[in-house]
C-alpha positions in Angstrom: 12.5 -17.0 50.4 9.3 -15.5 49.4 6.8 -17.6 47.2 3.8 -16.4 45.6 0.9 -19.0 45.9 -1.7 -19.6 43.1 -4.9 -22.0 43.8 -8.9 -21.6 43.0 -9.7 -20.2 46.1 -7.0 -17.5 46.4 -8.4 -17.1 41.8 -12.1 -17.3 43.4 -11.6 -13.8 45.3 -8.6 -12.2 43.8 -6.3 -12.4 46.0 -2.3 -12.2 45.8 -0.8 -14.3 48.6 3.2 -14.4 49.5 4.3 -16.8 52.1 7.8 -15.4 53.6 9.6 -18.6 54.4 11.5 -18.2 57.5 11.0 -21.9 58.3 14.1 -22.2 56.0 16.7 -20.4 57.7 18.0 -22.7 60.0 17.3 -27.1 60.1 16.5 -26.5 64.1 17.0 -23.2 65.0 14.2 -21.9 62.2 11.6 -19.2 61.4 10.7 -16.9 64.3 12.9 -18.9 66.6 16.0 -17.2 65.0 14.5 -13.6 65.4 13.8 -14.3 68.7 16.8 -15.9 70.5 19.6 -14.1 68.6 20.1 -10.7 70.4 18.9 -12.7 74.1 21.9 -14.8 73.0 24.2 -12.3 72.8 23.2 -10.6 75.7 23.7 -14.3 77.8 27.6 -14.0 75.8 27.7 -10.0 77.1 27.4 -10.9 80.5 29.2 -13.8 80.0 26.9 -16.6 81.4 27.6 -20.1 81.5 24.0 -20.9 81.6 20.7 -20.0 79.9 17.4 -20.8 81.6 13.8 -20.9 79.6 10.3 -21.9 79.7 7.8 -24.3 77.8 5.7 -27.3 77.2 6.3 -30.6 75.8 6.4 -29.7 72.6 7.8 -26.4 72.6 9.2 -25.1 69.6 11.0 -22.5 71.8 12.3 -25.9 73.9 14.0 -27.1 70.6 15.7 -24.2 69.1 17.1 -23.0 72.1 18.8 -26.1 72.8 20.0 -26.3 69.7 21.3 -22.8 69.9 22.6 -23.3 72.8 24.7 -26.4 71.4 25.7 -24.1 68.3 26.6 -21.5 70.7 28.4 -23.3 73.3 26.4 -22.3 76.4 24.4 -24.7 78.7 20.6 -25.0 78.6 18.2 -25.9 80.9 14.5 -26.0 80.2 11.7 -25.5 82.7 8.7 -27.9 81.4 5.3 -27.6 82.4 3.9 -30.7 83.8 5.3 -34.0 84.9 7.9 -36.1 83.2 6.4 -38.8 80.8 8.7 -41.8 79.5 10.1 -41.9 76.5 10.4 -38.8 76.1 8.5 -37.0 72.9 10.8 -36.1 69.8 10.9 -32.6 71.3 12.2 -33.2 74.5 14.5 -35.8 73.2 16.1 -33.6 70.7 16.1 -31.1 72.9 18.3 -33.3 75.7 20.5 -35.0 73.1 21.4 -31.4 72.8 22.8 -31.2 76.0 19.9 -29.3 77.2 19.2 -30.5 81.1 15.0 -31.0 81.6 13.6 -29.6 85.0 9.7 -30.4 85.2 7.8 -28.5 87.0 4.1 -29.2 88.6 1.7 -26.5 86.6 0.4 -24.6 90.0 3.6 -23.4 90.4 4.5 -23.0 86.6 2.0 -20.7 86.4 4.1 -18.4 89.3 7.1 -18.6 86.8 7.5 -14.9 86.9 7.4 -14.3 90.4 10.5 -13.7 92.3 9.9 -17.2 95.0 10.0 -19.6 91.9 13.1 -17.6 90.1 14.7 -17.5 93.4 14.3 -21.7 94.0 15.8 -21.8 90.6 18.7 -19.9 91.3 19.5 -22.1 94.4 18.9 -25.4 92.2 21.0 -24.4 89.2 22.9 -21.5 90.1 23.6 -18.1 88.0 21.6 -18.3 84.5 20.5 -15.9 82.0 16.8 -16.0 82.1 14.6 -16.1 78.7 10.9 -16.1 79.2 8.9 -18.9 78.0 8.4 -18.2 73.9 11.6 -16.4 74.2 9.5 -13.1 74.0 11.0 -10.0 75.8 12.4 -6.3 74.4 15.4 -8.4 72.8 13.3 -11.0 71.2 10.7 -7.8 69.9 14.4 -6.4 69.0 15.0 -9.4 66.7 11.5 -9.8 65.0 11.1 -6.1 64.3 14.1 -7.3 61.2 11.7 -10.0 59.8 9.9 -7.5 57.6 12.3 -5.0 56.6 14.1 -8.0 54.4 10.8 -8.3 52.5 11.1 -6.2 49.3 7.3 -7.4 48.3 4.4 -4.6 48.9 1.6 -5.6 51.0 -1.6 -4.6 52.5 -1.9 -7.4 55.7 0.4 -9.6 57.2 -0.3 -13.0 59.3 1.5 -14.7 61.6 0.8 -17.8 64.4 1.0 -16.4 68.0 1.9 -18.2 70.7 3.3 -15.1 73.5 3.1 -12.9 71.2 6.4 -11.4 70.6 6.6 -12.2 66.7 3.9 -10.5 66.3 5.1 -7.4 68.8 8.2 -7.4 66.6 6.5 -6.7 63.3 4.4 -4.6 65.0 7.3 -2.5 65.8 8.7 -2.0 62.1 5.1 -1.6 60.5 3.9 1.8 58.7 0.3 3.0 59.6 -0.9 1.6 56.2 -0.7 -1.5 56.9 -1.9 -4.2 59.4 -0.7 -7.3 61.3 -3.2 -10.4 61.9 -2.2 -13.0 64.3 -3.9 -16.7 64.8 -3.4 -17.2 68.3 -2.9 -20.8 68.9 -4.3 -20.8 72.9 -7.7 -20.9 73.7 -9.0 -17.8 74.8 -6.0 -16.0 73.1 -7.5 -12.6 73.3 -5.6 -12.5 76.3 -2.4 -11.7 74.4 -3.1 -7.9 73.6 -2.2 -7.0 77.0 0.8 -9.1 76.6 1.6 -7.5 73.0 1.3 -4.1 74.8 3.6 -5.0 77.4 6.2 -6.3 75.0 6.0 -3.2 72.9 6.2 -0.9 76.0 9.2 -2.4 77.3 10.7 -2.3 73.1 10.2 0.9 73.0 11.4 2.1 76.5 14.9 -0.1 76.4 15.7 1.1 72.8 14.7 4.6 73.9 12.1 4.6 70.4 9.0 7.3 70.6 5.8 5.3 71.0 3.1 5.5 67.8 0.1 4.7 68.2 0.2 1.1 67.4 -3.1 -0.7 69.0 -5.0 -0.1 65.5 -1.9 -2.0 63.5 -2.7 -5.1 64.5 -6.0 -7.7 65.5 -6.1 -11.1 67.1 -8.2 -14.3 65.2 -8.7 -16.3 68.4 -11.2 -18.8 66.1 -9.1 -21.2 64.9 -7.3 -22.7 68.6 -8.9 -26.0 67.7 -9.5 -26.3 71.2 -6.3 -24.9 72.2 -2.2 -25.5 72.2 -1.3 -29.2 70.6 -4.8 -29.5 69.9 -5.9 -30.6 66.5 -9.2 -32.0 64.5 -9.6 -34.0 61.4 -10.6 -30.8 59.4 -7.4 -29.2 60.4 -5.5 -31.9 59.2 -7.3 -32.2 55.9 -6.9 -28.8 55.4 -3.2 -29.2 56.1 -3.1 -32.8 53.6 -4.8 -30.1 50.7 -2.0 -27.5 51.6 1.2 -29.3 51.7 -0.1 -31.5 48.9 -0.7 -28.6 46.3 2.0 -26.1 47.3 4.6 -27.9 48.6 4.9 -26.4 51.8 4.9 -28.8 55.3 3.0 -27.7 58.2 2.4 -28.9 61.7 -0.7 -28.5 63.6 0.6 -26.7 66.1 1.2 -23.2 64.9 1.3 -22.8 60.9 -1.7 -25.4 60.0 -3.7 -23.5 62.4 -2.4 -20.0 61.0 -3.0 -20.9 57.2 -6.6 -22.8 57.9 -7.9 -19.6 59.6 -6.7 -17.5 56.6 -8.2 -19.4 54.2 -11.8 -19.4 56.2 -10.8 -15.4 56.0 -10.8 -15.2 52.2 -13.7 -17.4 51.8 -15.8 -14.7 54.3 -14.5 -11.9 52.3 -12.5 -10.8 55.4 -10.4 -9.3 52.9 -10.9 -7.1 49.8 -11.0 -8.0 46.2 -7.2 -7.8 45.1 -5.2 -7.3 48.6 -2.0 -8.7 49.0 -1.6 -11.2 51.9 2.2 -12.0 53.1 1.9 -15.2 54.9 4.9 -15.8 57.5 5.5 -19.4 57.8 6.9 -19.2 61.2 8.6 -22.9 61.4 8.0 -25.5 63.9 8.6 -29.3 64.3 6.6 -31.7 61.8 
């Protein structure tokens, strides 16, 4: 669903914003989410695992949709959380186990050596065979996934935003952009400027497993890494007012995670002429747990 917005600030400097509603897709398994675990699904079915094994904080988005995708799909989850257990669980994590999804917390020294082969290894032993998807669910499949968000967008456009977390949404549209346009992406970790390495990686391994010839793709897109709010789950009152003026005059919900944080810093944009008199902005609303 794509809706056009229309307030005084986007009248103020002529500008035409689209916000592309992925959020609506699914009721858990929504936005980016869906892009992202759908062909790392089918892969898990292709080899015919029993398990799936992923990556993420307490409130992960990624946490939540893959164990409701893994209920829809019929395969057993188990998610790796950063940090120690805390009782009652958050609405996250208890979705995510009344989905059948087991919880295995893990200290954050040793999260951070997630990758390595020693912690995948202790894994194995503890739960057995598993399909692995990194944390954010971003790999060549997830890039696989995303790079189909914009080709079902029949709207001309001159920039498109998205939230980044890993940065695999925005390696994906990336990946299906022409050279005339650009990608922006509102990294929601402090210190996010980190990610364009990451990005690279992503798109190096897209365009290697899918055998696609590399363009030159480092000028399509720029990290925002101003509006962290202090960094992931962190939020402050003019973040939230910003998100009470949003919801309240376009009717679309937000959560301070990802999306509040995503539309706030494109609206500081506009208002410091980031932008050019009459662009068109497509907005992806990316999902996430209110």
């Amino acid at each position: 669903m794509l809706q056009k917005l229309q307030d005084d600030v986007l009248d103020q400097y002529k500008i035409s914003l689209y916000v592309y509603r992925i959020d609506l897709i699914h009721p858990q398994v929504s936005g980016n989410k869906w892009y992202k675990l759908k062909y790392n699904f089918l892969e898990a079915k292709k080899q015919r695992q029993r398990k799936l094994l992923t990556f993420g904080g307490a409130y992960s988005n990624h946490i939540y949709a893959t164990a409701a995708a893994g209920k829809m799909q019929g395969i057993e989850t188990i998610g790796v959380i950063r940090g120690e257990e805390h009782l009652p669980l958050n609405p996250t994590l208890q979705f995510a186990v009344d989905c059948g999804m087991h919880l295995h917390y893990m200290d954050r020294t040793t999260y951070r050596e997630k990758k390595s082969p020693e912690v995948l290894k202790t894994l194995e032993q503890t739960f057995g065979s598993f399909y692995l998807v990194p944390e954010g669910g971003s790999n060549a499949l997830a890039v696989k996934g995303c790079a189909e968000i914009l080709p079902e967008v029949e709207q001309k456009f001159d920039v498109v935003t998205t939230a980044c977390g890993t940065g695999g949404t925005l390696a994906g549209l990336v990946a299906h952009l022409p050279d005339s346009q650009q990608v922006l992406g509102f990294p929601t970790l402090k210190g996010g400027g980190f990610l364009y390495n990451d990005i690279e990686q992503l798109l190096n391994n897209y365009y290697a497993t899918y055998s696609i010839s590399r363009e030159n793709t480092q000028e399509r897109y720029r990290l925002v890494t101003d509006y962290h709010f202090g960094g992931y789950a962190k939020k402050k009152p003019e973040l939230l007012s910003f998100m009470e003026w949003f919801t309240n005059l376009h009717q679309i919900p937000l959560e301070w995670i990802y999306t509040g944080k995503m539309f706030y810093g494109l609206y500081d944009l506009i208002k410091k002429n980031y932008f050019s008199p009459h662009s068109t902005i497509l907005a992806l609303h990316t999902g996430g747990i209110r």
